[in-house]
C-alpha positions in Angstrom: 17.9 10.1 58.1 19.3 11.2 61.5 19.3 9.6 65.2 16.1 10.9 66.6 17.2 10.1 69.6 20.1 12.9 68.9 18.1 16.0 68.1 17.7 19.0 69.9 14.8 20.6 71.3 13.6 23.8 70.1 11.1 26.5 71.2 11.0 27.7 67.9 12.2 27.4 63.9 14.1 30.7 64.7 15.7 29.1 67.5 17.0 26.3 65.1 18.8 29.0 62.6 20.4 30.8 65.8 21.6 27.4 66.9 23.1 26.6 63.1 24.7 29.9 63.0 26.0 30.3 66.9 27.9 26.7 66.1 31.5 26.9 64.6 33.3 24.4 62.5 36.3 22.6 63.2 38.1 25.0 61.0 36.0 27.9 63.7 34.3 29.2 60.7 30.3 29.8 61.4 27.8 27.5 59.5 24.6 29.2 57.4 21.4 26.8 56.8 21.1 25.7 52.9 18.4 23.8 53.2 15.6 22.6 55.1 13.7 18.8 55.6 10.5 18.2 57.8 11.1 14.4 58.8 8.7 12.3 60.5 9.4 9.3 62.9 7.7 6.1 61.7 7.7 4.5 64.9 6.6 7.5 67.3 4.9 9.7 64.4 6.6 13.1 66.0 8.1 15.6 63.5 11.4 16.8 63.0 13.5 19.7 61.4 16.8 18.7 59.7 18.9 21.8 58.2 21.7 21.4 55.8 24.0 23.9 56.8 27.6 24.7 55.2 30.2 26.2 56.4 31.6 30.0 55.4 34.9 29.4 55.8 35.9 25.9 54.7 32.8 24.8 52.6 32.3 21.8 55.3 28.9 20.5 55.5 26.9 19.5 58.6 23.4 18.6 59.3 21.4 19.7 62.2 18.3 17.7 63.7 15.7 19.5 65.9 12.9 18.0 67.8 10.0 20.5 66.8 7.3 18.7 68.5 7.0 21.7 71.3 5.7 24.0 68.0 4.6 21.8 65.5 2.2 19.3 64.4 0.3 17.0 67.5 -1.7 13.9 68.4 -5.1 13.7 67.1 -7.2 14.3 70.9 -9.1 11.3 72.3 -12.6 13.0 71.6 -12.0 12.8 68.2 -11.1 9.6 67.5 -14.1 9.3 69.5 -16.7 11.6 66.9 -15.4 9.8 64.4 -16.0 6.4 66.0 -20.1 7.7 66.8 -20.3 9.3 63.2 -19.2 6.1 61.7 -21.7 4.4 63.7 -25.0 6.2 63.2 -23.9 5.9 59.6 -24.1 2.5 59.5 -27.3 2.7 61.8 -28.9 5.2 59.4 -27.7 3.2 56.5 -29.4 -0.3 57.8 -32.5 2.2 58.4 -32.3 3.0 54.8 -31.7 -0.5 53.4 -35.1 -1.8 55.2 -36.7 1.6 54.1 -36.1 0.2 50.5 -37.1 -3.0 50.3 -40.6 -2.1 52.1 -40.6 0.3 48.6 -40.0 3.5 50.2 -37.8 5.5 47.7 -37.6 8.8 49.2 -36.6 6.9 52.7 -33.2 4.8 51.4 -32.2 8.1 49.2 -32.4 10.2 52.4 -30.6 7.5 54.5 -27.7 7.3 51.5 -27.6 11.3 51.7 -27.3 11.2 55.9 -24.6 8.1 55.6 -22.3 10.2 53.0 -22.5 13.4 55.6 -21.5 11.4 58.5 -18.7 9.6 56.8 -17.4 12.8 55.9 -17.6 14.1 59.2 -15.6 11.6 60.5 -13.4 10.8 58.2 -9.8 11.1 59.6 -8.1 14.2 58.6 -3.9 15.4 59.3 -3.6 17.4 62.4 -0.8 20.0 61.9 -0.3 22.6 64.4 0.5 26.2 63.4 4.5 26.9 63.6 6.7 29.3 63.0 8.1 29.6 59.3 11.9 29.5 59.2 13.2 33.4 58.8 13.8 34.4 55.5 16.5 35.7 54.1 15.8 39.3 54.7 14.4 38.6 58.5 18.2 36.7 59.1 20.1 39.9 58.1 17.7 41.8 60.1 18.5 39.9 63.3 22.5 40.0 62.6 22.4 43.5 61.7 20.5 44.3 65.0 23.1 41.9 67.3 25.8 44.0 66.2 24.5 47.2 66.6 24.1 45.7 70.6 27.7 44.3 70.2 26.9 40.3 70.5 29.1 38.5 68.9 27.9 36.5 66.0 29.6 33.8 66.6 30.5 32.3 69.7 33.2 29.8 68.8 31.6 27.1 70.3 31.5 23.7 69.0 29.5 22.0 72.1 26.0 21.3 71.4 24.4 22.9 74.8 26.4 26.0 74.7 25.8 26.3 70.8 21.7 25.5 72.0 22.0 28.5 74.6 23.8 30.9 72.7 21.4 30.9 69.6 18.4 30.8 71.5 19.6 33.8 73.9 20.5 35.5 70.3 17.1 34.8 68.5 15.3 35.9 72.1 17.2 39.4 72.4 16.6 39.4 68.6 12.5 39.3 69.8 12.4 41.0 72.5 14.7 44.2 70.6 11.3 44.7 68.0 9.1 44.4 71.5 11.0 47.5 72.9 11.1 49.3 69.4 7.0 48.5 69.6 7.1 50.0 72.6 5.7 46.8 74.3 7.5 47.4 77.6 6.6 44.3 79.8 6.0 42.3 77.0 9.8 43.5 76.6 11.0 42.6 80.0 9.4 39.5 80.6 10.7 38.1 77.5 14.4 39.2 78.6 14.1 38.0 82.5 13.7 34.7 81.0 16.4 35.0 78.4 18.5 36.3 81.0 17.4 33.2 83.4 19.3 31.0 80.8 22.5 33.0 81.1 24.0 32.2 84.2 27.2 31.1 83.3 30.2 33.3 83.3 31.0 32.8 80.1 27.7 35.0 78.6 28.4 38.1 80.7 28.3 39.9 77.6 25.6 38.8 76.3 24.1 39.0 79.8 25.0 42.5 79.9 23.0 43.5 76.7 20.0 41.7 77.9 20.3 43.5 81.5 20.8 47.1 79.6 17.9 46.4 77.5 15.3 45.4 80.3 16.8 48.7 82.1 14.8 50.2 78.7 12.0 48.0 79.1 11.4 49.1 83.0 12.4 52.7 81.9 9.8 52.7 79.3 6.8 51.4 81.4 8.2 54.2 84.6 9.6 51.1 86.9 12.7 53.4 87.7 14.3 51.6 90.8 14.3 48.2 88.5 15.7 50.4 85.7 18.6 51.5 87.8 19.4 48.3 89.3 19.5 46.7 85.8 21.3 49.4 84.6 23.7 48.8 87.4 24.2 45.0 87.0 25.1 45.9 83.3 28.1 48.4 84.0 29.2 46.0 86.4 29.5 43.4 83.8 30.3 46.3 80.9 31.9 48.7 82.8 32.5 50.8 79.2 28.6 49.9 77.7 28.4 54.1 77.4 24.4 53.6 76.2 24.1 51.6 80.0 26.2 54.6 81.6 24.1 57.0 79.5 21.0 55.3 81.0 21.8 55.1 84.5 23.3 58.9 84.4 19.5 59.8 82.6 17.6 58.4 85.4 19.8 59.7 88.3 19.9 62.9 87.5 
């Protein structure tokens, strides 16, 4: 078991497979999940994802540790523990009711009272809170997302071994990824909000291609819902990072003339 103390935070069990994959090994080959733990902290109770990942190249393993608490599982709320506290104690007020309803000889009485005692302690009986997540993707929703990052021409892999810039890169990958089946639903602001924010994680010279996907595809997402000064000024930003992106160049020549 890993140093919880060590993992890294995700927004969501897609994120953690971008992360694996946007990591490189020593040897600069790109690691691919193998298999999958939910642990749990004993001391603090929160839930984590650990991923056995392997590398392509040089068959090196490495396990990853997310904190998955942002997406999965919770605290049990206040009122309930609450509920359960009142259930348990009518139940044992119905249940004395019952008791002194049998010895004065009243049958019908203590069986109603053992009936009413059973309900509530059933009621209140603790259950395991687990929040709804998002199941890792499988094997044919993973291709699906590489095949559609390099039909936009992002890189794969970004040949980084530092944790942050791995964290970034996979989670901008696994966004574009999203917000790509958004614009193919034709979902246009659902589209462009979803890559502003991406994009507001990009700031850094060293994801101006990546930047300049993202940019080209909100251009679509503005052009789509008839926002044509924000298209053009997207499309711009994009051919100034990707002076040959032809589909940007395309786009920008489409709405000028």
């Amino acid at each position: 078991m890993g140093d919880f103390s060590q993992a890294i935070q995700v927004p969501s069990a897609a994120a953690e497979y971008a992360h694996v994959r946007a990591t490189a090994c020593a040897c600069g080959g790109p690691f691919a999940g193998r298999g999958q733990t939910l642990l749990q902290d004993p001391v603090t109770g929160k839930r984590y994802d650990e991923i056995d990942a392997v590398c392509a190249k040089c068959g090196a393993g490495r396990k990853f540790l997310f904190d998955i608490g942002g997406f999965f599982g919770g605290t049990k709320p206040r009122y309930e523990y609450g509920c359960t506290v009142l259930a348990w104690l009518i139940a044992a007020a119905i249940g004395a009711g019952g008791y002194l309803g049998w010895r004065a000889g009243s049958t019908v009485v203590a069986i109603l009272a053992v009936a009413a005692v059973l309900f509530l302690l059933w009621i209140g009986w603790p259950r395991p809170i687990v929040a709804p997540s998002t199941p890792p993707p499988g094997r044919d929703s993973d291709h699906d997302m590489m095949g559609a990052l390099e039909r936009l021409g992002i890189p794969l892999e970004f040949g980084s071994t530092d944790p942050k810039d791995a964290m970034i890169g996979g989670a901008a990958k696994a966004g574009i990824y999203v917000n790509v089946k958004a614009l193919e639903a034709r979902r246009w602001d659902d589209a462009a909000r979803g890559l502003s924010a991406t994009l507001g994680t990009l700031s850094d010279p060293k994801w101006s291609k990546v930047r300049s996907v993202a940019l080209r595809l909100r251009a679509l997402a503005h052009e789509g819902a008839g926002r044509k000064a924000e298209a053009l000024a997207d499309y711009d930003a994009a051919l100034a990072l990707a002076p040959d992106d032809a589909e940007a160049r395309a786009g920008r020549t489409r709405l000028s003339g």
